[in-house]
MARDREN-412415 format. One record per residue (C-alpha): residue in one letter; x negated, y negated, z; residue number from 1. Coordinates in Angstrom, 3 decimals. Example, Ala and Ser with C-alpha at 12.3 -4.5 7.8 and 13.67 -1.06 7.14 Angstrom:
+------+----------+----------+----------+------+
! resn !       c1 !       c2 !       c3 ! resi !
+------+----------+----------+----------+------+
!    a !  -12.300 !    4.500 !    7.800 !    1 !
!    s !  -13.670 !    1.060 !    7.140 !    2 !
+------+----------+----------+----------+------+
This chain:
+------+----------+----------+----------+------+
! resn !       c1 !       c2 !       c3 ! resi !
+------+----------+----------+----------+------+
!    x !    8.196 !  -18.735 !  -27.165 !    1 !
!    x !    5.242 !  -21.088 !  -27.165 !    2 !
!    x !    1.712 !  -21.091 !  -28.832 !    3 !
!    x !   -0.870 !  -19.800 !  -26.192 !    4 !
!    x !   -4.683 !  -19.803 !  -25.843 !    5 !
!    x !   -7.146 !  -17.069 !  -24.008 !    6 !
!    x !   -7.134 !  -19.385 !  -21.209 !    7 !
!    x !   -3.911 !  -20.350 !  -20.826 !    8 !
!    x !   -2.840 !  -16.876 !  -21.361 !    9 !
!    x !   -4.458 !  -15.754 !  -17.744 !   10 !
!    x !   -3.555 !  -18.866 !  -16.285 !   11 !
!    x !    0.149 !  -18.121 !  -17.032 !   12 !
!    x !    0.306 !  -14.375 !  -15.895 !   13 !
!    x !    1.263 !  -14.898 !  -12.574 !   14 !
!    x !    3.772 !  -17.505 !  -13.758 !   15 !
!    x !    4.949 !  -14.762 !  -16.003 !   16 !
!    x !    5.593 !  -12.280 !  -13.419 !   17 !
!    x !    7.822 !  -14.767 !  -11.025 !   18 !
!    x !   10.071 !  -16.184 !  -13.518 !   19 !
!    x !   10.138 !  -13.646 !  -16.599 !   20 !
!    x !    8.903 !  -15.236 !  -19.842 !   21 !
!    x !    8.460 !  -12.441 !  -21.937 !   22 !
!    x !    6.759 !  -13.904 !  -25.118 !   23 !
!    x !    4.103 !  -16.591 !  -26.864 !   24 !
!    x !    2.307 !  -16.675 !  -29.568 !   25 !
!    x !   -1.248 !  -16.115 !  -29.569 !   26 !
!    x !   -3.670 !  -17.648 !  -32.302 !   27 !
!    x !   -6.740 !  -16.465 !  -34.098 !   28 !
!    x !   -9.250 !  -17.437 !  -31.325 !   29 !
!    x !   -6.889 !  -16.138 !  -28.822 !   30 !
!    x !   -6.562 !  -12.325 !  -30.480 !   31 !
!    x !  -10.612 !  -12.849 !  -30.684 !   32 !
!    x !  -10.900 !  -13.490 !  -26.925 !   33 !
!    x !   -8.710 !  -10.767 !  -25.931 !   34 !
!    x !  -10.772 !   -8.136 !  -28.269 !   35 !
!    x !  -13.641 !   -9.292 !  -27.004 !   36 !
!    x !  -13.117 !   -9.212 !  -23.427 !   37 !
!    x !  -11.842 !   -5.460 !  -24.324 !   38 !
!    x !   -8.305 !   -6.240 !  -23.314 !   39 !
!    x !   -6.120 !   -3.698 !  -25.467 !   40 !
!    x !   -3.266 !   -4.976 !  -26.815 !   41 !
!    x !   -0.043 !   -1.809 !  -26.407 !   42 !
!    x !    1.841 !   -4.041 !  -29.188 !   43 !
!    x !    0.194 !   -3.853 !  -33.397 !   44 !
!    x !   -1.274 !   -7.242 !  -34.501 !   45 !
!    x !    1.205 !   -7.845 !  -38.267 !   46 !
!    x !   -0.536 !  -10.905 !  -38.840 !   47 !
!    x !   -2.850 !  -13.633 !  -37.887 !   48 !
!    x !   -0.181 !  -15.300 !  -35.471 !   49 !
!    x !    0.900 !  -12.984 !  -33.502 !   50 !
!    x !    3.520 !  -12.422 !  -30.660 !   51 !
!    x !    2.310 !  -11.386 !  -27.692 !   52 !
!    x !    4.834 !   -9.555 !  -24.928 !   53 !
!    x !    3.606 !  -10.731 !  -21.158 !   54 !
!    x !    4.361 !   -7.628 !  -19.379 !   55 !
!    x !    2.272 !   -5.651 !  -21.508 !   56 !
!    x !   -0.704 !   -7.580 !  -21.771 !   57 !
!    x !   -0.553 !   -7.517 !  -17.875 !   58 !
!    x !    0.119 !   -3.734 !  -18.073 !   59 !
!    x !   -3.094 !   -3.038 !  -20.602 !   60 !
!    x !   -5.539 !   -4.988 !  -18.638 !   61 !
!    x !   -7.945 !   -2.936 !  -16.373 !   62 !
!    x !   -6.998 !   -2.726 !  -12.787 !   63 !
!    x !   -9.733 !   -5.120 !  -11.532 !   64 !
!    x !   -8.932 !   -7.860 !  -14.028 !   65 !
!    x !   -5.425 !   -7.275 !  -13.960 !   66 !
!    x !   -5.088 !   -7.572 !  -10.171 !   67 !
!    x !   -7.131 !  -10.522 !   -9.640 !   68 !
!    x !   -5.035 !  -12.768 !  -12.341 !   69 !
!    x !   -1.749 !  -11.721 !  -10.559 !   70 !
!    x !   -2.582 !  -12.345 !   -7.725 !   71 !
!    x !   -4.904 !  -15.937 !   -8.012 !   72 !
!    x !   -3.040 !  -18.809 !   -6.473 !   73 !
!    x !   -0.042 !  -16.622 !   -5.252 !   74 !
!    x !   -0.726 !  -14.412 !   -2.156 !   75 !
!    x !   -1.533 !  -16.496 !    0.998 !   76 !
!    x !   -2.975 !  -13.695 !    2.542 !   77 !
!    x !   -4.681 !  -10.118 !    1.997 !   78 !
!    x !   -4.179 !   -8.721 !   -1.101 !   79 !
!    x !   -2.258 !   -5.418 !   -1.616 !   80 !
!    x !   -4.549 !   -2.613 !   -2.446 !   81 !
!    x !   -4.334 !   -1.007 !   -6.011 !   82 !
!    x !   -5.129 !    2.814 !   -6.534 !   83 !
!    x !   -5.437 !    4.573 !  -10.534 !   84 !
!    x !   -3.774 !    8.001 !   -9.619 !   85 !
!    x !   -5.908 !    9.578 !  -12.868 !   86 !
!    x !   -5.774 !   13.098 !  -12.828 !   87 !
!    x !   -3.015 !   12.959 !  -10.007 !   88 !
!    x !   -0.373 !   11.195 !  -12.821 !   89 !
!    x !    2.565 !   13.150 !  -14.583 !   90 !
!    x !    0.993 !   13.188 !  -17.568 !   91 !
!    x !   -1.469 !   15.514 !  -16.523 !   92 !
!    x !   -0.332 !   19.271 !  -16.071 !   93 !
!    x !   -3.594 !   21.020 !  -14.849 !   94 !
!    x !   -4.754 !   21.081 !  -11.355 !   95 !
!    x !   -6.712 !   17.593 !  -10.688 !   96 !
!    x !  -10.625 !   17.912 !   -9.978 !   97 !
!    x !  -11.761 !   18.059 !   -6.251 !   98 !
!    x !  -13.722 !   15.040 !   -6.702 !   99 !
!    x !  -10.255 !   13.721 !   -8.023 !  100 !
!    x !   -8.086 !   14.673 !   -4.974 !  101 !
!    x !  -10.588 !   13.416 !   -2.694 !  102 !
!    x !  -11.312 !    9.870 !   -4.242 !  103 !
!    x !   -7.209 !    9.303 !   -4.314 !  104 !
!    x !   -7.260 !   10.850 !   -0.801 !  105 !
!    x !   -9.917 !    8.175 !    0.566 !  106 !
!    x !   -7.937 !    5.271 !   -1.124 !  107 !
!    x !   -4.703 !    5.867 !   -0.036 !  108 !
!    x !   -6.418 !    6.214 !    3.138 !  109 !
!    x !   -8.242 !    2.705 !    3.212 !  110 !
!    x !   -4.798 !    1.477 !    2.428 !  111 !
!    x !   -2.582 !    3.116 !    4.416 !  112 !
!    x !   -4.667 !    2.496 !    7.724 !  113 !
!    x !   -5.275 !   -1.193 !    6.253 !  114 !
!    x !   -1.869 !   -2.844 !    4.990 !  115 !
!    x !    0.657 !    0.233 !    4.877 !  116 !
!    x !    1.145 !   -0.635 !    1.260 !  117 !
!    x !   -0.938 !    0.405 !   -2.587 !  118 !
!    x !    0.210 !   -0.092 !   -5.729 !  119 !
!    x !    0.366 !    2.965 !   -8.045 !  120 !
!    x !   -1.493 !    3.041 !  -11.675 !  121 !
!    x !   -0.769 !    5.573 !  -14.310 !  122 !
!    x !    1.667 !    7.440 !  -12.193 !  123 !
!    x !    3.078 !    9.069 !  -14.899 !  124 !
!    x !    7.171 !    7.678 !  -14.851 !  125 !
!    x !    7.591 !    6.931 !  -18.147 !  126 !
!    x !    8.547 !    3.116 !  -19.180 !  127 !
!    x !   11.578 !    4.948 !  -20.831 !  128 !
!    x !   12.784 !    6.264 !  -17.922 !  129 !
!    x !   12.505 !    3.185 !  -15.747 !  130 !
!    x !   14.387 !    1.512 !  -18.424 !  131 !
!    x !   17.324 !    3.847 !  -18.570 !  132 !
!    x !   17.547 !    3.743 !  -14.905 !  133 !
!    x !   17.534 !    0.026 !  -14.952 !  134 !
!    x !   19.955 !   -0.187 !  -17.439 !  135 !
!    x !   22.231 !    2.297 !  -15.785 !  136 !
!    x !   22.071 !    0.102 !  -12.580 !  137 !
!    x !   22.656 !   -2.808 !  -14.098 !  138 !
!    x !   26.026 !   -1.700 !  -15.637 !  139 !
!    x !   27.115 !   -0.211 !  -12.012 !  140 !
!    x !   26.388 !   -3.531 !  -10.324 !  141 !
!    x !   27.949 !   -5.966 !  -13.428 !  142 !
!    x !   31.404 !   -3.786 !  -12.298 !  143 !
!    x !   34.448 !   -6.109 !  -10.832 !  144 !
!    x !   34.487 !   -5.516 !   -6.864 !  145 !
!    x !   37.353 !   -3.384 !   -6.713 !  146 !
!    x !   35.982 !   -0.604 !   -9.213 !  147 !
!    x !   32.511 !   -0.421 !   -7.040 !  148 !
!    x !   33.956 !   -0.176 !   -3.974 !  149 !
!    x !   36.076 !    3.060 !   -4.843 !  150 !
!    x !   32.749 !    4.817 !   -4.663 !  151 !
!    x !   31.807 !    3.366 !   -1.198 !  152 !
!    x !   28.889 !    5.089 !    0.588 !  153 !
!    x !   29.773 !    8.119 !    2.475 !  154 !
!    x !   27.498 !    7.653 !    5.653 !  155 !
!    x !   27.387 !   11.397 !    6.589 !  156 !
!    x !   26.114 !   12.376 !    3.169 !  157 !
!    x !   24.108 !    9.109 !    2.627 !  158 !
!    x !   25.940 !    8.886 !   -1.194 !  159 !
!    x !   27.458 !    6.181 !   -3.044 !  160 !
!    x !   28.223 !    1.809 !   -2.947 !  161 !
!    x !   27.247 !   -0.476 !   -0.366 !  162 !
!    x !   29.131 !   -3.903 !   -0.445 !  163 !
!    x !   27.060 !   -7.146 !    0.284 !  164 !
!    x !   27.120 !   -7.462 !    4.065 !  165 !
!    x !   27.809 !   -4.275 !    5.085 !  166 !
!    x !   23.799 !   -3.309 !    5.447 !  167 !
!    x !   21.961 !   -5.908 !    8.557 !  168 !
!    x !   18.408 !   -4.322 !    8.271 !  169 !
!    x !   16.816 !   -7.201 !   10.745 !  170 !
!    x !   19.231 !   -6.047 !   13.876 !  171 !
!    x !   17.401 !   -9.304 !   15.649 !  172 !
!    x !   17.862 !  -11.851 !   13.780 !  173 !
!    x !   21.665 !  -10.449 !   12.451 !  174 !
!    x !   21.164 !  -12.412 !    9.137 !  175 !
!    x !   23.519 !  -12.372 !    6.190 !  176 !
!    x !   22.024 !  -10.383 !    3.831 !  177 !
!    x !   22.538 !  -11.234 !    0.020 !  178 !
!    x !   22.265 !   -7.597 !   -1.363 !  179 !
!    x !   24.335 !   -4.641 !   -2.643 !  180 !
!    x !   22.786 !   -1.134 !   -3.257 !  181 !
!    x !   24.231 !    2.427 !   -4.476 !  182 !
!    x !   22.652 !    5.304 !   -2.745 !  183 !
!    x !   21.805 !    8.579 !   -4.658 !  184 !
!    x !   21.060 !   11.518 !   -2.444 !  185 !
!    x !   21.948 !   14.296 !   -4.525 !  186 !
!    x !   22.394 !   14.529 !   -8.294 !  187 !
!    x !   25.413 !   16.536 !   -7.934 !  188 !
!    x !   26.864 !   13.838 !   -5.514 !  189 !
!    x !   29.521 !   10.774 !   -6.355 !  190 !
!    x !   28.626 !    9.087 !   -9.049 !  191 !
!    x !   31.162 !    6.397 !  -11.335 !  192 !
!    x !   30.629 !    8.818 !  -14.200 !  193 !
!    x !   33.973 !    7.357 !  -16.025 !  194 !
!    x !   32.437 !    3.981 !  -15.858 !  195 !
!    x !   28.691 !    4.259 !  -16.232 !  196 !
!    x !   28.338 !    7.679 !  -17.803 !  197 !
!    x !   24.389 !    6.682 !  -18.525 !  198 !
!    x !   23.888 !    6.644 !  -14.540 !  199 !
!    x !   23.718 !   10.563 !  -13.772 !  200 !
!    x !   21.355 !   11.843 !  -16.540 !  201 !
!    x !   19.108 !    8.499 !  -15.839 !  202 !
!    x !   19.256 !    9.318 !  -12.130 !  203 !
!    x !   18.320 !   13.303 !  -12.593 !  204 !
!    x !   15.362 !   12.578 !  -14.459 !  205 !
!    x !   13.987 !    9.926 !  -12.060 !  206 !
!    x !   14.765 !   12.480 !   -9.133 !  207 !
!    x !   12.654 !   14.869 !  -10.852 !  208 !
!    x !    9.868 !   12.677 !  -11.802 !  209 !
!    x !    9.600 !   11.153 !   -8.582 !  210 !
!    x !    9.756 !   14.621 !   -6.286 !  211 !
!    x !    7.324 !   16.055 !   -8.616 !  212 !
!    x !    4.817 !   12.613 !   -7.746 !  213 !
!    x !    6.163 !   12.604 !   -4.335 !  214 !
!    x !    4.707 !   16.352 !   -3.473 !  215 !
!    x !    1.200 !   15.449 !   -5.265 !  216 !
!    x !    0.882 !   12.135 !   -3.178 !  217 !
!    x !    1.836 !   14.310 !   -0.036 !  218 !
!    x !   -1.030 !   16.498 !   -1.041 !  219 !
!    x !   -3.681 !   13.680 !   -1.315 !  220 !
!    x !   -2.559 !   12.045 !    2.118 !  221 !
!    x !   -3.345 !   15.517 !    3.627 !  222 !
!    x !   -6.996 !   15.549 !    2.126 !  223 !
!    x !   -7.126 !   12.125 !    3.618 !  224 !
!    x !   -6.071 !   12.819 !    7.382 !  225 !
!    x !   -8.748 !   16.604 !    6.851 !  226 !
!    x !   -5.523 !   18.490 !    7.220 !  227 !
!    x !   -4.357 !   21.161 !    5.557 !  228 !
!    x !   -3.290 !   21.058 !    1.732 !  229 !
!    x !    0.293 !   21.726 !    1.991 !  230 !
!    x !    1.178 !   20.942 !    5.734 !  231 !
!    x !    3.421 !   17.710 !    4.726 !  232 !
!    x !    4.875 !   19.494 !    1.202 !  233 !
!    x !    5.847 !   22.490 !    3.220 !  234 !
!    x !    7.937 !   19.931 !    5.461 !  235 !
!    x !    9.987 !   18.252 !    2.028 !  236 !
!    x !   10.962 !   21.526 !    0.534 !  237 !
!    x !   14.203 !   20.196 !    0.565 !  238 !
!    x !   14.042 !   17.053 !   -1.462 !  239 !
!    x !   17.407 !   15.457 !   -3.239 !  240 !
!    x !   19.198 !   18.947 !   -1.980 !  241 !
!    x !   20.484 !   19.728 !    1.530 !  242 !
!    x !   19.557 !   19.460 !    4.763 !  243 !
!    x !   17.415 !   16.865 !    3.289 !  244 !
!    x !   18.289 !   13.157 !    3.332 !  245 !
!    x !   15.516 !   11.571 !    0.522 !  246 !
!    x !   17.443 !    9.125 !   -1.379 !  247 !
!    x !   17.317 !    7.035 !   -4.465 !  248 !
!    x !   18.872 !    3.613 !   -4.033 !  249 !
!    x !   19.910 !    1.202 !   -6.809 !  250 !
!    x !   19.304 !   -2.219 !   -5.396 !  251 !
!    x !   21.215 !   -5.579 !   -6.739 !  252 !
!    x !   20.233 !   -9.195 !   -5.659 !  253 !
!    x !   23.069 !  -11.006 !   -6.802 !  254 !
!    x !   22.487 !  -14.999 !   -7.664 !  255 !
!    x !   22.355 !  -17.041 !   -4.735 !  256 !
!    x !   25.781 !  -19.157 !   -4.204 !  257 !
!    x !   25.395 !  -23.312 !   -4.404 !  258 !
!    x !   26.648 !  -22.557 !   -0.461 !  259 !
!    x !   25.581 !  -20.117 !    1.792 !  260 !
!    x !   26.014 !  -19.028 !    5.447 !  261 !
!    x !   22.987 !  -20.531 !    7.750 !  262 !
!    x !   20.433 !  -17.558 !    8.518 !  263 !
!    x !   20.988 !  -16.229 !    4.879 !  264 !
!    x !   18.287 !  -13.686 !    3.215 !  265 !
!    x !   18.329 !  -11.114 !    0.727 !  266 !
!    x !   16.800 !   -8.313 !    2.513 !  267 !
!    x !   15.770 !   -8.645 !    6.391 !  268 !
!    x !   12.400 !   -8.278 !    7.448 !  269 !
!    x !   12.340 !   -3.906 !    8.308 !  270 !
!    x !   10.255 !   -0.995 !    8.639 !  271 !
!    x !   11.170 !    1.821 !    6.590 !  272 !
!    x !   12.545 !    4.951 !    8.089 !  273 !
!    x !   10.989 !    8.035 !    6.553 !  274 !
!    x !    7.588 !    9.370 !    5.251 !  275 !
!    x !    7.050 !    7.287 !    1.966 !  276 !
!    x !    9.047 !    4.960 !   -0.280 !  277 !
!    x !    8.026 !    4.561 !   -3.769 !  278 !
!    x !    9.351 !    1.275 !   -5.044 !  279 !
!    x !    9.753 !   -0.196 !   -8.830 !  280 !
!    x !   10.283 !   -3.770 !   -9.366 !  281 !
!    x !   11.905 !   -5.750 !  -11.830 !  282 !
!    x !   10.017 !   -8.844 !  -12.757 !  283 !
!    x !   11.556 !  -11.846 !  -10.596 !  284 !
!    x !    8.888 !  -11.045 !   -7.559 !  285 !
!    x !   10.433 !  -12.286 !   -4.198 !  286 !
!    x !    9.186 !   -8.812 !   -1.798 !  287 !
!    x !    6.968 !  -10.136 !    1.154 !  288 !
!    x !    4.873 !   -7.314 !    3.335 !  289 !
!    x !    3.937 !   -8.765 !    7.253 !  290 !
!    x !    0.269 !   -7.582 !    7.332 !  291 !
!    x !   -1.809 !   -7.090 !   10.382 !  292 !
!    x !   -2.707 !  -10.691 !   11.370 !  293 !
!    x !    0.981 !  -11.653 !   10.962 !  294 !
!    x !    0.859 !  -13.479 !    7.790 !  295 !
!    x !    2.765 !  -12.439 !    4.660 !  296 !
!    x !    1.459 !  -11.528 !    1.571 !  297 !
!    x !    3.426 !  -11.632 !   -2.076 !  298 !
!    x !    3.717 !   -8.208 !   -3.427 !  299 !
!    x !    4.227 !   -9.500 !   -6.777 !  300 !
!    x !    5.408 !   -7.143 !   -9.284 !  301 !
!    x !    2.609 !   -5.730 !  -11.371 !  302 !
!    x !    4.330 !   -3.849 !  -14.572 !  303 !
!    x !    3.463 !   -0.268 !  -15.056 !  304 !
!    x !    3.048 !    0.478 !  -10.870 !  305 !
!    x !    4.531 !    1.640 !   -8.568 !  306 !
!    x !    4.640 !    0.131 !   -5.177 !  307 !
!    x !    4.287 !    2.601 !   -2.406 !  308 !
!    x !    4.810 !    2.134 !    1.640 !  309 !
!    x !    4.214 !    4.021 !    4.552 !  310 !
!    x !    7.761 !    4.817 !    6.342 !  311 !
!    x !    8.049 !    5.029 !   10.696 !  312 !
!    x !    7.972 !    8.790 !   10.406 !  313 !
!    x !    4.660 !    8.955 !    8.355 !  314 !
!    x !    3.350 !    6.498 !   11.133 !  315 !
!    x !    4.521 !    9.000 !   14.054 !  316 !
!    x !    3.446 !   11.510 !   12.647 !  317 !
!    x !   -0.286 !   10.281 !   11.959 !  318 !
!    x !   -0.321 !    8.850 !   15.840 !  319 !
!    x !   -0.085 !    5.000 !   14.446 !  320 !
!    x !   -2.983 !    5.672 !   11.661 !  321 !
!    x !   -0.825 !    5.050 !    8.933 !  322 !
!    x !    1.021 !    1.901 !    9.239 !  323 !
!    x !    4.425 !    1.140 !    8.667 !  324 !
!    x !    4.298 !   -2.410 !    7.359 !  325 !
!    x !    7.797 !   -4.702 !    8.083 !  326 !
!    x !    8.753 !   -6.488 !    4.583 !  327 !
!    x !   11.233 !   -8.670 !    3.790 !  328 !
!    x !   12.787 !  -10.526 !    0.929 !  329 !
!    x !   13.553 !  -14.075 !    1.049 !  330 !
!    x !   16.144 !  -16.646 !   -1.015 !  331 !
!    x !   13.687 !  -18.338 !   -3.574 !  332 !
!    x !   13.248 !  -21.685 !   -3.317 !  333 !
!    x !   12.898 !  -22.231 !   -6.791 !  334 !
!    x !   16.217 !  -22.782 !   -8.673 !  335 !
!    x !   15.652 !  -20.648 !  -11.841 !  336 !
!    x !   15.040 !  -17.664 !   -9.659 !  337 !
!    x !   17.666 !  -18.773 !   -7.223 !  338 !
!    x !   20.384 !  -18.542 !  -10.602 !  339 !
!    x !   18.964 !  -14.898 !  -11.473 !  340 !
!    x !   19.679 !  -11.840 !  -10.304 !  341 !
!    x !   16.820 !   -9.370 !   -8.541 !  342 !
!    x !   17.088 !   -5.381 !   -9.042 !  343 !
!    x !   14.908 !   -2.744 !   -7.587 !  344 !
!    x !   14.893 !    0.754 !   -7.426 !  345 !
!    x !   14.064 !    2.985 !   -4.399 !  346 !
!    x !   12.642 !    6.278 !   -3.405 !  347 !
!    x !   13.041 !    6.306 !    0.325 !  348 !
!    x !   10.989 !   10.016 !    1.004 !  349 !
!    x !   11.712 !   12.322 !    4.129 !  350 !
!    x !   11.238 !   15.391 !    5.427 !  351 !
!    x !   13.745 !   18.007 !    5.969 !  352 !
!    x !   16.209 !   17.510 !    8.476 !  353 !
!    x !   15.207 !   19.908 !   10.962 !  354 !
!    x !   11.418 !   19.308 !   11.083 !  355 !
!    x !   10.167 !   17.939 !   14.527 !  356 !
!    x !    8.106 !   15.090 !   13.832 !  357 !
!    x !    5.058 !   14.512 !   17.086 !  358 !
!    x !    1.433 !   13.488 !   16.667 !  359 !
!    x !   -0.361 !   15.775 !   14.688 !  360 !
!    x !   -3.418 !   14.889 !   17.205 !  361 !
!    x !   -1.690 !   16.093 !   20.168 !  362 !
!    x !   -1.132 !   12.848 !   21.383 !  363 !
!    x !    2.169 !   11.227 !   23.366 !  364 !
!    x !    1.871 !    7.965 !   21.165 !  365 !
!    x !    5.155 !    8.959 !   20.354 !  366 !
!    x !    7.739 !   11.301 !   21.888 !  367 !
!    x !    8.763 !   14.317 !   19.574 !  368 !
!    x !   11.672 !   13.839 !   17.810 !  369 !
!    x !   13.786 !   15.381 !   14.624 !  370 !
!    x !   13.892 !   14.190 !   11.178 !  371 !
!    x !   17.771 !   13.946 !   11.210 !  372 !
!    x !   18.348 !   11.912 !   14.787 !  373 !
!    x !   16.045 !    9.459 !   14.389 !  374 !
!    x !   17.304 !    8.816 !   10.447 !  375 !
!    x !   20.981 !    9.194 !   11.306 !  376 !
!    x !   19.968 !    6.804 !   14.687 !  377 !
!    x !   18.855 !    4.318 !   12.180 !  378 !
!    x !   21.496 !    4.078 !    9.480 !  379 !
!    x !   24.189 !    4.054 !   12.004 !  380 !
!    x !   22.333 !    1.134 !   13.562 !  381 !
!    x !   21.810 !   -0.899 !   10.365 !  382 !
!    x !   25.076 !    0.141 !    8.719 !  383 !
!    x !   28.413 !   -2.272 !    9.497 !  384 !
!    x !   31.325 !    0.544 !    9.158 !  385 !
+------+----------+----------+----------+------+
C-alpha cells in the first residue's frame, strides 16, 4: 500500500493492470480530484485517508476515460474497440429499445469488420459469479498432477483436463506451450466434484449467464449484417447440450520455469474455431491480438469487461466481413509476472453440429462446410493424443 495523488493515480493504472497492485491510499486532495472529475468511487470513503482498491476505480471510470488511461503508453498499435451493451446487459429483463439494438448492432459492426475484437461494458455477469468461477478454477489447477489427470479430456465429448503440452495451437511454429486448461461442455459432464465441489454450481451459473448474453449478442450481429433477427440464434439452439460443442474452458498459466525448452510460449498465436468467444481476464495482462497491418496490440485486461472475438466460422459465414483476428500469448519478460501464475476463462460459442455453414451472400469465398467437421478437423489437429 502506498500514499497516492490524482495524478499519480492515472499514471499508475496501467501499471496496475499488468502486475496486480490492488491498493493505495488516497489523500484529501486526491478524494477532491476524483469527485470532481465525477469519477465514482464503488468503495465508501470511512475517513479522510482513505484506501482506494485499483480495479475498481478502473471499473467506475467512464468508458472514454477509462480506456484511454489503460491503454496510454502500453499498446503499440490500434487500440481495441470498447462497446457499453446498455439495455442489451443481464441486468435488464425487458426487450431493449430499437434505437438500442441498432447502436450495439453498428458497433459491434465497426469492430468486428475493423480488429475482430470489442471489449464488453455492463454485460451483466455479475463480479460474484466471475469470482466463484475463478476461485473454483483455481482450486482444480492448485491439484497434484496425478489427481488432474484422472479427469483427462475426453476428445469425442470435448469434456474434462488438458495436461501442459498436450494442446500445440500454432501447428507452424510447433512451440511448447506453457498452459493447462479444463474443458466444460456440458454441466452434467465430468467434473472433480469430490475434490472441488465449488466447480459445478460455479460452472452452471456461468453457462447460463453467458448463453443467455451469447443469444442477445447473436441478435445484435444480425441487425448489423441487415439480416434477419433470429437467423444466427435459430442456428445455437443447442448450446452447452448435445449435438452442440460450445464450451467453457478453465485456463491455467502456470509460472514460467528458471529453464525452458527454446521456442517456448504460453499460448500460440491461433484463430479461434467457432462463431464467438467471450473471454474474462484475470489481471496479469499478457493476451496479444495480430491486427490488420500485422502489428500486435496489448489487450490489456480492463476489469468489469468482457473481451469478445470473432471465431473462423463467424468469418465464413459473413464471406470474410467479420474477421477472425490470430492472438497469442507470450512468456513475460518481466520477472514478477514471469513468477505468477495467469488464469482465464473461456466461452468458445458454436453453432449446432449439423448446421452447414457457406456465405450468407451467395458467395464461394468459402466452400460449404458443417459445424461438426470443420470443429472436430481442428481439435484433432491441435490436440497431441
Amino acid at each position: 500500500m502506498f500514499l497516492c495523488s490524482y495524478s499519480s493515480l492515472l499514471k499508475i493504472f496501467a501499471f496496475h493492470l499488468c502486475f496486480g497492485f490492488s491498493s493505495c491510499l488516497l489523500d484529501n486532495a486526491t478524494i477532491g480530484e476524483l469527485k470532481k472529475n465525477k469519477i465514482v468511487m464503488l468503495i465508501s470513503w470511512p475517513q479522510p485517508t482513505s484506501v482506494c482498491r485499483l480495479g475498481c476505480v478502473v471499473a467506475s471510470l467512464t468508458p472514454e476515460h477509462r480506456y484511454q488511461q489503460k491503454m496510454e503508453g502500453i499498446t503499440p498499435g490500434r487500440r481495441i474497440p470498447l462497446v457499453d451493451l446498455g439495455q442489451l446487459g443481464l441486468m435488464h429483463d425487458e426487450e431493449p429499445s430499437q434505437e438500442e439494438w441498432q447502436r450495439v448492432a453498428r458497433q459491434l459492426h465497426d469492430a468486428f469488420t475493423d480488429i475482430g475484437f470489442v471489449y464488453l461494458t455492463n454485460h451483466g455477469v455479475s463480479d460474484d459469479q466471475m469470482d466463484h468461477l475463478f476461485k473454483s478454477s483455481a482450486t482444480f489447477f492448485n491439484l497434484d498432477e496425478e489427481t488432474k489427470i484422472r479427469y483427462q479430456r475426453d476428445p469425442e465429448k470435448q469434456q474434462g483436463y488438458v495436461a501442459v503440452d498436450r494442446e500445440t495451437l500454432d501447428t507452424k511454429e510447433m512451440s511448447h506451450e506453457l498452459r493447462e486448461a479444463y474443458d466444460l461442455s456440458r454441466v452434467d459432464g465430468l467434473f472433480p466434484d469430490v475434490e472441488v465441489p465449488s466447480l459445478r454450481p460455479a460452472a452452471a451459473s456461468f453457462y447460463k449467464s453467458c448463453t443467455t448474453l451469447t443469444n442477445r449478442l447473436l441478435i445484435a450481429l444480425a441487425h448489423s449484417l441487415g439480416l434477419e433477427r433470429n437467423l444466427f440464434t435459430s442456428a445455437h439452439k443447442g448450446l452447452c447440450k448435445d449435438n452442440n460443442l460450445t464450451c467453457l474452458r478453465l485456463l491455467h498459466y502456470p509460472p514460467v520455469p528458471d529453464t525452458i525448452p527454446e521456442n517456448t510460449i504460453r499460448c500460440g498465436a491461433h484463430t479461434d474455431y467457432g462463431t464467438i468467444t467471450l473471454l474474462f481476464q484475470d489481471n496479469m495482462g499478457g493476451l496479444q491480438v495480430r491486427e490488420r497491418g500485422g502489428s500486435w496490440v496489448e489487450a490489456v485486461p480492463v476489469p468489469g469487461t468482457i473481451l469478445v472475438n470473432v471465431g473462423d466460422l463467424l468469418q465464413f459465414w459473413t464471406a470474410d466481413k467479420f474477421l477472425a483476428t490470430e492472438h497469442r500469448v507470450l512468456i513475460p519478460k518481466e520477472e514478477l509476472q514471469r513468477k505468477a501464475s495467469r488464469h482465464s476463462i473461456a466461452f468458445f460459442i458454436n453453432p449446432d453440429n449439423s448446421v452447414l455453414i457457406k456465405p450468407l451472400d451467395g458467395s464461394s469465398s468459402h466452400q460449404p462446410i458443417t459445424v461438426k467437421d470443420h470443429l472436430f478437423y481442428k481439435l484433432r489437429k491441435s490436440h497431441n493424443y
